[in-house]
C-alpha positions in Angstrom: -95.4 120.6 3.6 -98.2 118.0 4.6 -97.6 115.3 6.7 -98.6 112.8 3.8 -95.7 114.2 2.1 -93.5 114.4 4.9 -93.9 110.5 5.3 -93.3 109.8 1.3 -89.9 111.6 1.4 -89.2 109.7 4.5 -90.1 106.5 2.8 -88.1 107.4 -0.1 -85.0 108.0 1.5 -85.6 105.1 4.1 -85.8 103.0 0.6 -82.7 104.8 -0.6 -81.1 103.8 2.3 -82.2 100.3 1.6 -80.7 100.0 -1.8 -77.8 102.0 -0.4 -77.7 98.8 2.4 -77.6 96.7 0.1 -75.6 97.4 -2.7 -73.0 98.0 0.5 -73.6 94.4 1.9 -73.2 93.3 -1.7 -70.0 95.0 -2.0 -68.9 93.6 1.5 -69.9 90.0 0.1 -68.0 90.6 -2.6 -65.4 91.7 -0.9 -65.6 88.8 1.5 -65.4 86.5 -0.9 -62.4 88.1 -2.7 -60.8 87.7 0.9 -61.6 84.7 1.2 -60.1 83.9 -2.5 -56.9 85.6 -1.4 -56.2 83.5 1.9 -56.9 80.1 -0.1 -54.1 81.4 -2.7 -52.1 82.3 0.4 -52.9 79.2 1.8 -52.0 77.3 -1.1 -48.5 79.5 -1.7 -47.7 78.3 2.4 -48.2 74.8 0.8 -46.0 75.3 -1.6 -43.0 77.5 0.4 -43.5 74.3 3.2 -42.5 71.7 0.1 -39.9 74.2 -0.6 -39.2 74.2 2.6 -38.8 70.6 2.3 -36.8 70.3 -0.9 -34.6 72.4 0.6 -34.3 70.0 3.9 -33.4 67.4 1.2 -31.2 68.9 -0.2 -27.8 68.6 2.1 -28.8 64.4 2.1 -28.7 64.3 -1.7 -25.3 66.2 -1.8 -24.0 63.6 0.9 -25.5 60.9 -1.4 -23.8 62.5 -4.3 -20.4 62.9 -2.2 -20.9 59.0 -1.1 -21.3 58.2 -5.3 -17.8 60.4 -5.8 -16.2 58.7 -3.2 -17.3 55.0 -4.8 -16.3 56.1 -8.1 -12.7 57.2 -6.8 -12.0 53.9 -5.1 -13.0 52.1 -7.9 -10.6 54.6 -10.3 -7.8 53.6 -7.5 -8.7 49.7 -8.0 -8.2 50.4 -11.5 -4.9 52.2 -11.2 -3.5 49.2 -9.1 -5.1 46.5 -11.9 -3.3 49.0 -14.7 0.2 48.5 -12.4 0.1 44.6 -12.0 -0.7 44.6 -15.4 1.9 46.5 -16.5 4.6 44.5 -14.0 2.9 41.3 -15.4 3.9 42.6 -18.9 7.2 42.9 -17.9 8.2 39.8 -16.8 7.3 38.8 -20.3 10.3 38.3 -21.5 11.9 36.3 -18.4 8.7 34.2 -19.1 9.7 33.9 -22.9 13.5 33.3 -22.2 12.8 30.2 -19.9 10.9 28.7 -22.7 13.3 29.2 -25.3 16.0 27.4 -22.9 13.2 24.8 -22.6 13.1 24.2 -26.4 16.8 24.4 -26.6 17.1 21.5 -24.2 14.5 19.5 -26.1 16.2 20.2 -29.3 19.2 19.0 -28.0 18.0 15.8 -26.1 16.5 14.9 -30.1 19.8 15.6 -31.1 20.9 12.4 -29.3 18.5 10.3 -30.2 20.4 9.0 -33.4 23.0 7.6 -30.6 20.5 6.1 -28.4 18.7 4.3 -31.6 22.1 2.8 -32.7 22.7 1.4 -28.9 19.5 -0.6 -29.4 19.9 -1.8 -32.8 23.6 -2.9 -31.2 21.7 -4.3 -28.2 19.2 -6.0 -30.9 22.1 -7.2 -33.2 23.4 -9.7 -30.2 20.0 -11.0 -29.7 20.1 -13.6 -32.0 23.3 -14.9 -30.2 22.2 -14.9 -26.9 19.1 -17.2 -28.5 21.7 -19.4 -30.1 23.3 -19.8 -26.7 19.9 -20.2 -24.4 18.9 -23.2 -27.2 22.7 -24.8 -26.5 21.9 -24.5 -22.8 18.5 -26.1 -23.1 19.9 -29.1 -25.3 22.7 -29.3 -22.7 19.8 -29.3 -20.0 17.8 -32.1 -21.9 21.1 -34.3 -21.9 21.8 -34.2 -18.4 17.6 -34.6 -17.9 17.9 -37.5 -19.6 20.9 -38.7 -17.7 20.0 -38.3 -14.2 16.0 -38.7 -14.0 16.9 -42.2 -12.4 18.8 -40.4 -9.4 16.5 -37.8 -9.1 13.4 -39.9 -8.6 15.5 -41.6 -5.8 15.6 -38.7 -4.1 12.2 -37.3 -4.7 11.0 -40.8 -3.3 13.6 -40.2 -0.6 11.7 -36.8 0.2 8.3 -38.0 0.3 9.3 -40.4 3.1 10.9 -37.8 5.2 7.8 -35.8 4.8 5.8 -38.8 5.8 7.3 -39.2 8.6 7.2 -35.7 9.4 3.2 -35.8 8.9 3.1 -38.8 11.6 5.2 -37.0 14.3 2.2 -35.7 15.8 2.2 -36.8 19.2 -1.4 -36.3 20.0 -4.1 -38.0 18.0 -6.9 -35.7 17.3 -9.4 -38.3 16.7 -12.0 -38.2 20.1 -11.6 -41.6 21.2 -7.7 -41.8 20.8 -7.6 -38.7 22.4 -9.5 -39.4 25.6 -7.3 -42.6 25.5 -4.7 -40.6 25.6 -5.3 -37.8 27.9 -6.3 -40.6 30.2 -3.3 -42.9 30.5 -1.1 -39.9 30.8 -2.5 -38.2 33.2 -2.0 -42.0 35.2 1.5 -41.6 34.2 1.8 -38.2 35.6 -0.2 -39.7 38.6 1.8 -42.5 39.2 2.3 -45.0 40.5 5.9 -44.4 41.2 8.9 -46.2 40.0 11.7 -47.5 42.4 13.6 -44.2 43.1 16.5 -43.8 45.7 14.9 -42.4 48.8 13.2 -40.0 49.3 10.8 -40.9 46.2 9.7 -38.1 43.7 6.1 -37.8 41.7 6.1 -39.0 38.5 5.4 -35.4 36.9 8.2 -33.6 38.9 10.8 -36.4 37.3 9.6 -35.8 34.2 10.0 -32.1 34.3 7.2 -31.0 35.0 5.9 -27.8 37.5 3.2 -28.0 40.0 1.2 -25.7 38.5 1.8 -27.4 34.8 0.5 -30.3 36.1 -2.1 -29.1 38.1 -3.8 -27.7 34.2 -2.7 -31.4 33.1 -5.3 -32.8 35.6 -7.7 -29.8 35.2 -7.9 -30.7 31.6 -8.2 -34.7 32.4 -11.2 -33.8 35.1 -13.5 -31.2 32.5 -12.9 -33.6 30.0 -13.7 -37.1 31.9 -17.0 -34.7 32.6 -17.6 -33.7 28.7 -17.1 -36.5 26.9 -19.7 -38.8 28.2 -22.5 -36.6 27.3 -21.0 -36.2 23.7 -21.1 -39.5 23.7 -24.8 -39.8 24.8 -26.8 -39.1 21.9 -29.6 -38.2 24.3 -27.1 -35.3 25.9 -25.1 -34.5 22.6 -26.1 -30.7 22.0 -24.3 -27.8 20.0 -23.0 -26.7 23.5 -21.5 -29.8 24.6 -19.5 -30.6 21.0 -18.5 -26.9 21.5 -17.0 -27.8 24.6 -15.6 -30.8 23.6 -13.9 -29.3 20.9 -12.5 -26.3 22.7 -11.2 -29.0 25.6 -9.3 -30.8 22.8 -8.3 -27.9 21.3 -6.4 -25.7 24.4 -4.9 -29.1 25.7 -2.9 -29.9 22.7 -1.8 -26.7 22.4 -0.9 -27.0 26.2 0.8 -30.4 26.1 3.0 -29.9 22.8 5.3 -27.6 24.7 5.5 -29.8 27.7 5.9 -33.0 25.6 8.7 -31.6 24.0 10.8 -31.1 27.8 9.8 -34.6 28.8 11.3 -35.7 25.7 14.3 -34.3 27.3 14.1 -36.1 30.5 17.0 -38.4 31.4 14.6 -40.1 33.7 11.4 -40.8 31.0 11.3 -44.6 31.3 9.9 -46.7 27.4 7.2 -47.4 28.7 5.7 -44.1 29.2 8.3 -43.2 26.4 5.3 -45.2 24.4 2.3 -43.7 26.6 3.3 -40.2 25.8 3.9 -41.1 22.1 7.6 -40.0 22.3 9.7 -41.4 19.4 13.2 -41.5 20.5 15.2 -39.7 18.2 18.1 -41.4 16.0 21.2 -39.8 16.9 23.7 -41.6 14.5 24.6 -39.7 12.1 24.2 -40.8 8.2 26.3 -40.1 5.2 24.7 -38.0 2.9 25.2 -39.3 -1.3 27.7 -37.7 -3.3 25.5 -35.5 -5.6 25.3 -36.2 -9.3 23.0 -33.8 -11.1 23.7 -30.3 -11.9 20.7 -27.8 -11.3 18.5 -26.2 -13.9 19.2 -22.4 -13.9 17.0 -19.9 -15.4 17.6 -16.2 -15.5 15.7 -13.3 -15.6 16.7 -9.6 -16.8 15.0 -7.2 -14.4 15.3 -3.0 -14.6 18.0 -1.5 -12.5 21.1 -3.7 -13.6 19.5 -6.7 -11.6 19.5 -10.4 -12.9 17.0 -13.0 -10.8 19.2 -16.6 -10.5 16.3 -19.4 -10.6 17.7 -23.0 -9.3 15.6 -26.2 -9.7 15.9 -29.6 -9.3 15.4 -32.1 -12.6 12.2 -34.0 -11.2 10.5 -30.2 -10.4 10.8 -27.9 -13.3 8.1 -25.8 -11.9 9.2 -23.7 -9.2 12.5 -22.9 -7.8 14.0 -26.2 -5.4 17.0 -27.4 -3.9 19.1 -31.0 -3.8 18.2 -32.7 -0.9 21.8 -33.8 0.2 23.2 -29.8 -0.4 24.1 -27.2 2.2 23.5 -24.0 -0.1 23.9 -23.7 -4.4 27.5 -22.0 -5.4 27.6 -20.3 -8.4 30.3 -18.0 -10.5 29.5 -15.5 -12.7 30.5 -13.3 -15.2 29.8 -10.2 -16.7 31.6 -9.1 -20.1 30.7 -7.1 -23.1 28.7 -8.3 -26.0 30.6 -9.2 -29.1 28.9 -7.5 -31.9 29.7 -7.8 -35.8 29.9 -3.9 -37.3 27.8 -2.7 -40.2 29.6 -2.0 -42.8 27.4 0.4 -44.3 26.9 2.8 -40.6 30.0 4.5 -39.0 31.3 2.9 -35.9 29.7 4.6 -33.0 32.2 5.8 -30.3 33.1 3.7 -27.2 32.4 5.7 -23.9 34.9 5.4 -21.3 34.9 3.2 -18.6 36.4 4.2 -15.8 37.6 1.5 -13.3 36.7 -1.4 -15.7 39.1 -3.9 -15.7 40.5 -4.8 -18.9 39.4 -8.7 -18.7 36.1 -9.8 -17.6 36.9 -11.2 -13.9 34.9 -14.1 -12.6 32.9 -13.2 -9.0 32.5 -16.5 -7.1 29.6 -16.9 -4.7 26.9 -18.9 -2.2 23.7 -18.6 -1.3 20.8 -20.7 0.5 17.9 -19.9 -1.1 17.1 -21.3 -4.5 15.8 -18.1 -6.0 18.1 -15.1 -5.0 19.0 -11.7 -7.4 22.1 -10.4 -8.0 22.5 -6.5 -8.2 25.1 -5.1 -10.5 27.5 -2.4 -11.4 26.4 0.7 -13.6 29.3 -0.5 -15.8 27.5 -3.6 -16.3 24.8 -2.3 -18.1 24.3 -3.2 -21.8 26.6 -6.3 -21.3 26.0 -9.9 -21.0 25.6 -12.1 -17.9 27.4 -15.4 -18.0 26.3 -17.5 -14.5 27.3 -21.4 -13.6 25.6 -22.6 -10.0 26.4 -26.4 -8.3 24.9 -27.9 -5.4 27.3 -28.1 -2.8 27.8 -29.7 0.3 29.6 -27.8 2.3 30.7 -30.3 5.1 31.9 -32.9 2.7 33.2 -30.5 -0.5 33.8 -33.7 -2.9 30.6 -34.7 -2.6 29.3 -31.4 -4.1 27.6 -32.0 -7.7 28.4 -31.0 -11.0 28.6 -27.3 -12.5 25.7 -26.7 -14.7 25.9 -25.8 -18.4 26.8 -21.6 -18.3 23.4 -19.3 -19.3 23.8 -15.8 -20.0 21.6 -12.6 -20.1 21.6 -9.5 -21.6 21.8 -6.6 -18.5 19.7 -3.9 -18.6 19.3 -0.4 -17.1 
C-alpha cells in the first residue's frame, strides 16, 4: 500500500469518526434535552405534591371549621327545643287563661242583669223632682215676702256696717302722707324726749314711762335723725334724685312697721297723759258696753247637693244676695235639719220595686240640731241618707242674749246623693 492511500483510508475513517462524533453529540443533545424535559415535569409534579402538601395542611382547619358549624347548629337546635317547651307550657295555661275570662263575662253579665233595678231607682229619684221644685219655688216666694218685709232693717244695718268699717279704715295711727309724717315722727320723738312731767322723785324719761326699752327707743331716735337728714333733700328739687326718694321711702316704710307694735304697748300705759294720748294719735278706746238689737230677719239659705252624701248650707244676709254673709248683731247661725225619705206616687203599670233594709234607721225621721260660725259650712251624711231628701231651717242667733236671736227661715230641702 502507498502512502497516498495510506492517508485516504486514514481520512476516511478520521471522517467516519466525525460523523460517528456527531451523530453521538446529537444523541447526547437529544438526550439532554429529554433530561432536561423530565426534571421540568419533575419540577412541576414537586409543585404540585407542595399544594398537595398544602391542601393537606388545610385540611385539619376546615374540619375544625366544620366541627365549629356543628357545634352552632346544635345550640341553635337546643334554643329551639327550649322555644318548643315554653311554647308548649304557654299552651297549657290556655285554659286557666280562658277560664278567667269566662268568670270575667259572667260578672259582666250579671252586673247588666241589675241594671233594670238601678234604672227604676233613678226614674224614682226623677219622679220626686218635680216636688222638690214645687217646694224650692214655695221657699223662694216665702224668701221674697220676708225680702220685702225687712229690706228697711237690713239697710240699717248695712249702713250700720259701713261706719264700723270707716272707722276701721281711719284707725291708722300713722299718716303715710310725707309731710304728716315727718310731723309726726318729729313731735314724738319730743315726746319720748321729754321734757318730763311732774313725777314723784326720783323722775323717769318720758319713753321708759311709756313702756318703752332703751334699745326701742334708741331705733325711735335713729329713725328721727336719718330721716331729719333725708327729707330735706327730697324736699329740694335741686337734691331730689331716685336715690334719695328710695331712701325716703324705705325710712317711712321700716318705721311704721317699727312703731305699730310699740304704739299698741303705749296704748296700754297707765301713765300716757291726753296730750301725748293726741301726739301719738292714740284713740282711747270705748269701754261701755252696748246692747246689741234684737234681730228680725231670717237668713237666705241655699243648698247645694255635692257627691259623697254631702249637702253645702249657704247663709246670706237680705241686702247681699251674692255671696255667703252673716247678721251683724249674731254670735254664730243655728240651724236643724232633717233627713227623711222621699214620698213617691207608684206606677201603676210597673211592679213595686223591693225596699232594701235599713239597718239602724230609726223608724221616724229625727231632727239633728246644730251651730256653726261660718256662713258657708257642709254637712257630711250617713250612707243611709243617700237617695233621701234634706230638709234644713238656720236663724241667726245671739248667743249671749238668746231672745234676741232672729227668726227661723222658711225650711229648703235637697235631694242627697251618693
Amino acid at each position: 500500500m502507498t502512502s497516498a492511500q495510506g492517508w485516504s483510508t486514514i481520512a476516511a475513517s478520521f471522517f467516519e469518526c466525525k460523523c460517528f462524533i456527531t451523530t453521538v453529540r446529537d444523541v447526547i443533545t437529544t438526550e439532554r434535552d429529554v433530561i432536561t424535559t423530565e426534571c421540568d415535569v419533575i419540577t412541576t409534579e414537586c409543585d404540585v405534591i407542595t399544594i398537595v402538601c398544602d391542601v393537606i395542611t388545610k385540611v385539619p382547619d376546615v374540619i375544625t371549621t366544620e366541627c365549629g358549624v356543628i357545634t352552632t347548629v346544635s345550640d341553635v337546635i337546643a334554643t329551639e327545643c327550649d322555644v318548643i317547651t315554653t311554647m308548649r307550657d304557654v299552651i297549657t295555661k290556655v285554659p286557666d287563661v280562658i277560664t278567667t275570662e269566662l268568670d270575667v263575662i259572667t260578672t259582666e253579665c250579671d252586673a247588666i242583669t241589675k241594671v233594670p233595678d238601678v234604672i227604676t231607682t233613678e226614674r224614682d229619684f226623677i219622679t220626686t223632682v218635680p216636688d222638690v221644685i214645687t217646694t224650692e219655688c214655695d221657699a223662694i216666694t216665702t224668701e221674697r215676702n220676708t225680702i220685702t218685709k225687712a229690706y228697711t232693717i237690713q239697710r240699717n244695718d248695712t249702713n250700720e256696717l259701713l261706719i264700723l268699717k270707716n272707722k276701721k279704715m281711719s284707725g291708722n295711727r300713722i299718716n303715710k302722707k310725707d309731710s304728716a309724717f315727718d310731723q309726726y315722727l318729729r313731735n314724738t320723738t319730743t315726746a319720748l324726749e321729754g321734757p318730763l312731767p311732774p313725777n314723784p322723785p326720783p323722775p323717769i324719761p318720758a319713753w321708759q314711762r311709756l313702756l318703752l326699752t332703751a334699745a326701742e327707743f334708741a331705733q325711735w331716735l335713729s329713725f328721727r335723725d336719718q330721716w331729719v337728714v333725708v327729707y330735706p333733700k327730697y324736699t329740694d328739687k335741686a337734691q331730689r334724685t331716685q336715690s334719695i326718694i328710695n331712701q325716703k321711702n324705705t325710712l317711712k316704710t321700716n318705721f311704721i312697721a317699727f312703731a305699730e307694735p310699740l304704739l299698741n304697748r303705749i296704748s296700754g300705759s297707765n301713765a300716757l297723759t291726753a296730750d301725748e294720748r293726741i301726739t301719738f294719735n292714740l284713740k282711747e278706746r270705748d269701754r261701755s258696753p252696748s246692747s246689741r238689737p234684737v234681730i228680725d230677719t231670717s237668713p237666705s239659705v241655699l243648698l247645694r247637693a255635692k257627691e259623697g252624701r254631702r249637702v253645702q248650707i249657704e247663709c246670706r244676709v237680705i241686702a247681699d244676695s251674692n255671696r255667703p254673709s252673716k247678721h251683724i248683731s249674731c254670735d254664730v247661725i243655728e240651724y236643724r235639719y232633717k233627713v227623711v225619705a222621699p214620698v213617691t206616687i207608684p206606677d201603676p203599670g210597673m211592679p213595686a220595686p223591693p225596699t232594701p233594709p235599713m239597718p239602724g234607721t230609726p223608724a221616724a225621721a229625727q231632727q239633728v240640731l246644730g251651730e256653726t260660725g261660718k256662713a258657708r259650712f257642709i254637712l257630711q251624711l250617713a250612707q243611709g241618707d243617700a237617695g233621701k231628701e234634706f230638709t234644713i231651717e238656720c236663724r241667726w242667733k245671739n248667743s249671749k242674749e238668746s231672745q234676741k236671736s232672729g227668726p227661723w227661715s222658711a225650711a229648703v230641702s235637697v235631694m242627697v246623693i251618693w
